[in-house]
ZATIVO-347318 format. One record per residue (C-alpha): residue in three letters; x, y, z. Coordinates in steps of 0.2 Angstrom, whole numbers, plus 5000, padded with zeros to 4 digits. Layout:
<nodes>
alaXYZ;...
</nodes>
This chain:
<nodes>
unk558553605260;unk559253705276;unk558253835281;unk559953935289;unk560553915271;unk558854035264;unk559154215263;unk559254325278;unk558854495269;unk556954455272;unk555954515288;unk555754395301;unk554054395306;unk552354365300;unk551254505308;unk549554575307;unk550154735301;unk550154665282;unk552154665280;unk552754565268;unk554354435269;unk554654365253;unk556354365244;unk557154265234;unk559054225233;unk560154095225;unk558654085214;unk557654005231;unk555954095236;unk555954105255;unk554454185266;unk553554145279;unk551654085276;unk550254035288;unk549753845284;unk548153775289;unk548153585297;unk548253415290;unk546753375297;unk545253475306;unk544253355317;unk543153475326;unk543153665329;unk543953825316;unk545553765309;unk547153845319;unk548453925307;unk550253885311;unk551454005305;unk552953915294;unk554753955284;unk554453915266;unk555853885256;unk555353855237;unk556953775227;unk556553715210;unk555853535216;unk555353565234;unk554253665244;unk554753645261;unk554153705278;unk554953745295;unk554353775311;unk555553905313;unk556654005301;unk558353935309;unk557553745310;unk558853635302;unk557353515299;unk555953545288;unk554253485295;unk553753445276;unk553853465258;unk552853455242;unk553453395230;unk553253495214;unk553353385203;unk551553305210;unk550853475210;unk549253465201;unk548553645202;unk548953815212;unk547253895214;unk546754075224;unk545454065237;unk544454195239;unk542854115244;unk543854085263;unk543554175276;unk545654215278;unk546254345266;unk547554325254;unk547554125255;unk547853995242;unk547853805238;unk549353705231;unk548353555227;unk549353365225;unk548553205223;unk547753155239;unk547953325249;unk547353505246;unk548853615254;unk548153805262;unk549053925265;unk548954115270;unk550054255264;unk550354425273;unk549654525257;unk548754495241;unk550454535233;unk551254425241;unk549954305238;unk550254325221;unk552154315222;unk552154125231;unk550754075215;unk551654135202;unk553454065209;unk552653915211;unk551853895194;unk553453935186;unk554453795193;unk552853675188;unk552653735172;unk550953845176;unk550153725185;unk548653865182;unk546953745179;unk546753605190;unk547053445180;unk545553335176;unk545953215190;unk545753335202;unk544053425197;unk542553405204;unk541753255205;unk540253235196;unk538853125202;unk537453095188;unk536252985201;unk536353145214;unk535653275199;unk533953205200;unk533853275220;unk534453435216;unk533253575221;unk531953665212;unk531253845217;unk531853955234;unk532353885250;unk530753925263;unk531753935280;unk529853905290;unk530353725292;unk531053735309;unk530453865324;unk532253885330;unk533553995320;unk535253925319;unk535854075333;unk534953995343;unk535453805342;unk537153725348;unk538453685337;unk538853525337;unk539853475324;unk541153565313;unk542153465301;unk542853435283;unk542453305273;unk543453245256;unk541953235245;unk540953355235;unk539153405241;unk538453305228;unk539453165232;unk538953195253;unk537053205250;unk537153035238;unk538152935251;unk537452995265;unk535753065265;unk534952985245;unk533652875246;unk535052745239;unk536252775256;unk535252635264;unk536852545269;unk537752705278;unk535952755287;unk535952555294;unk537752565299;unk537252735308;unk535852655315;unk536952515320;unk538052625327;unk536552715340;unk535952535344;unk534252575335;unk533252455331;unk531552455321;unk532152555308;unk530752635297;unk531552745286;unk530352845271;unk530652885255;unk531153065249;unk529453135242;unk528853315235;unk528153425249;unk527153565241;unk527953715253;unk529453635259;unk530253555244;unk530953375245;unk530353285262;unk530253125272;unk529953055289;unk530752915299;unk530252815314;unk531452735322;unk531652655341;unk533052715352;unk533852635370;unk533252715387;unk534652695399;unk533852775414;unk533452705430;unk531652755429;unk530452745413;unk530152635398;unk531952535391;unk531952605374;unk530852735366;unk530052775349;unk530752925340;unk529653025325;unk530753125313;unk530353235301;unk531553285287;unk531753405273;unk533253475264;unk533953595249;unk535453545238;unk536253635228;unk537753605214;unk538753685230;unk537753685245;unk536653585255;unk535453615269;unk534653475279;unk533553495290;unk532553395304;unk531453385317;unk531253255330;unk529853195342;unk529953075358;unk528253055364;unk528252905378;unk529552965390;unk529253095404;unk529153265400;unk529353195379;unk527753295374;unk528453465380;unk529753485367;unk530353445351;unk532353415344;unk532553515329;unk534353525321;unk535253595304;unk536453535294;unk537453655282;unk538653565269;unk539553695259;unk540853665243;unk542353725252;unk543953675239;unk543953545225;unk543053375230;unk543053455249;unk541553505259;unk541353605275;unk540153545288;unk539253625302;unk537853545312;unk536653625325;unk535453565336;unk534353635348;unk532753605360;unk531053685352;unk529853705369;unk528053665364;unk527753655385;unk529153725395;unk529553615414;unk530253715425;unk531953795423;unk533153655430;unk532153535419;unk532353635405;unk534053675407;unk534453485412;unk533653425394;unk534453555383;unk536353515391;unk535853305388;unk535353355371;unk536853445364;unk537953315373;unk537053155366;unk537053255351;unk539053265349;unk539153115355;unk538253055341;unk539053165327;unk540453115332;unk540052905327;unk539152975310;unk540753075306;unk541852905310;unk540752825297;unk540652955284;unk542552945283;unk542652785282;unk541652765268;unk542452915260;unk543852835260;unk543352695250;unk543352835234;unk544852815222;unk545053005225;unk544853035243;unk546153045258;unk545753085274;unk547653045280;unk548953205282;unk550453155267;unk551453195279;unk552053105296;unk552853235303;unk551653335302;unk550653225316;unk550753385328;unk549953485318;unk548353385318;unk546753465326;unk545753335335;unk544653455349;unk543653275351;unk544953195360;unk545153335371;unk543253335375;unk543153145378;unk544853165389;unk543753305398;unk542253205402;unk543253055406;unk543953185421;unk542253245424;unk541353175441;unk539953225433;unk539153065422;unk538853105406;unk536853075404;unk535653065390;unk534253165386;unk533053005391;unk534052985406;unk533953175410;unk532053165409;unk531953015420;unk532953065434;unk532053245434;unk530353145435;unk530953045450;unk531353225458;unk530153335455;unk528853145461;unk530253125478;unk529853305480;unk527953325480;unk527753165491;unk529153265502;unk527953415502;unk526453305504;unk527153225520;unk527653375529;unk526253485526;unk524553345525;
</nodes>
């Protein structure tokens, strides 16, 4: 299909003001849509704005309206559903759904919206319920953790305002799906390989019981590296963990103590992990994490553990979500690969950015242990400065 060959009667731009550009000619529907990526590492997904041209066995896509090139096509024969999507926070957007992929794409107007669906559906024969190969998963051995009663938010002392975000991601798998492998009493497997993955060792991981005020709980204990110069080699981590999982949504919580290193009795980690139902077998994730200050240290030592935390924090995130889509992958109906090649440039990958950034940096890249160690030796080389000069 050449895009020069579409219609030229349409308007040529996508613009905030709401103004359509679909036409059809030739018996081709041509328009322009916004299209979300491939893939979303980290971060909001950035909308690129593309030429469709709709014959009656492609959908294609070009970067601009005179490329002679389209940057990809769906098939329409493979098109297993066409479904609006209200529920997002971009108006007037909509799914074309195909094995292996769920396309998304934005109109300019809820009429226009419903133009490119029913076009669509016409050339796929209605295409207008998902077909059984692409509904939800269902998970019977996740049903027996679902929730009971109202969500009591008094678990954790900071609010997710005032936490970082840490990670943002979408995951090919339901929420039922997510908690079972990932979280479940039965994802021993995935929580060793994470483990693994920390280099932790003496791994003591509890059983999810009944907590009489904050629903389904647990607590792990579990010994971590120390890389600093100063203070003990490895420490011993305490974590508290509750969560509340829904058909649709799931909200984990924790809370994490470090006793035996300096300054590890005057705060606590607490973090928030919220994993909604964001398409078909597709979950959104975001994860929080902040410093909860029983005892604050001064300001530089306070500021200097919050900034290790969040970036020891990404840093892990970033392994779990390598092993979560690995092991998401191993699902007959999962892919975590764009069906396009081309479509390579289109790829969001903020991470790589990071890492490059850090790489740059002259500054090292500490951890919270680290963090806590150096500021000890700092504020001890100060006070013997002091005790010299003035005794």
């Amino acid at each position: 299909v050449s895009s020069s060959a579409s219609s030229s009667s349409s308007s040529s731009s996508f613009g905030d003001d709401g103004e359509e550009t679909i036409s059809e000619e030739n018996g081709n529907v041509t328009g322009f849509l916004q299209k979300a990526p491939g893939i979303v590492v980290v971060g909001p997904a950035r909308y690129q704005k593309r030429w469709f041209i709709l014959t009656d066995d492609l959908l294609c896509y070009y970067k601009q309206r005179d490329s002679s090139k389209p940057s990809g096509a769906v098939d329409l024969s493979k098109i297993e559903s066409v479904e609006v999507d209200d529920a997002r926070s971009k108006k007037n957007s909509f799914f074309v759904i195909v094995p292996g992929r769920k396309y998304h794409f934005v109109a300019a107007t809820e009429n226009e919206r419903q133009k490119w669906i029913d076009s669509i559906k016409k050339r796929t024969n209605g295409a207008a319920e998902p077909s059984s190969d692409s509904k939800e998963d269902t998970v019977p051995e996740a049903e027996k953790y679902l929730s009971k009663g109202a969500f009591d938010p008094s678990f954790l002392q900071l609010s997710s305002e005032a936490m970082d975000e840490v990670l943002t991601c979408k995951l090919n798998v339901g929420v039922l799906r997510a908690f079972f492998m990932f979280f479940s009493d039965e994802a021993t497997g995935f929580k060793e390989a994470y483990g693994k993955f920390r280099n932790d060792t003496e791994l003591n991981y509890g059983l999810w019981t009944k907590h009489e005020k904050f629903g389904s709980y647990r607590e792990n204990k579990y010994r971590t590296p120390v890389t600093a110069a100063f203070g003990p080699k490895s420490t011993m981590v305490h974590e508290k963990q509750r969560y509340h999982l829904q058909n649709d949504k799931l909200t984990f919580e924790f809370i994490n103590s470090i006793q035996d290193i300096p300054f590890g009795d005057s705060f606590q980690v607490e973090g928030r992990w919220e994993i909604k139902s964001c398409g078909t077998n597709q979950v959104q994730i975001v994860a929080r994490c902040g410093c909860n200050f029983i005892k604050p240290p001064n300001r530089f030592i306070k500021g200097q553990i919050v900034s290790g935390t969040v970036k020891e924090t990404k840093a892990s995130y970033q392994g779990w979500l390598k092993l979560a889509r690995d092991l998401a992958k191993t699902l007959p109906s999962s892919s975590n690969s764009s069906e396009n090649p081309q479509e390579d440039e289109e790829v969001e990958s903020r991470s790589a950015s990071a890492l490059d950034g850090q790489k740059k940096s002259l500054i090292p890249n500490l951890t919270t242990p680290q963090i806590i160690a150096i500021s000890s030796a700092l504020v001890l080389l100060l006070s013997l400065i002091v005790f010299f000069l003035f005794f």
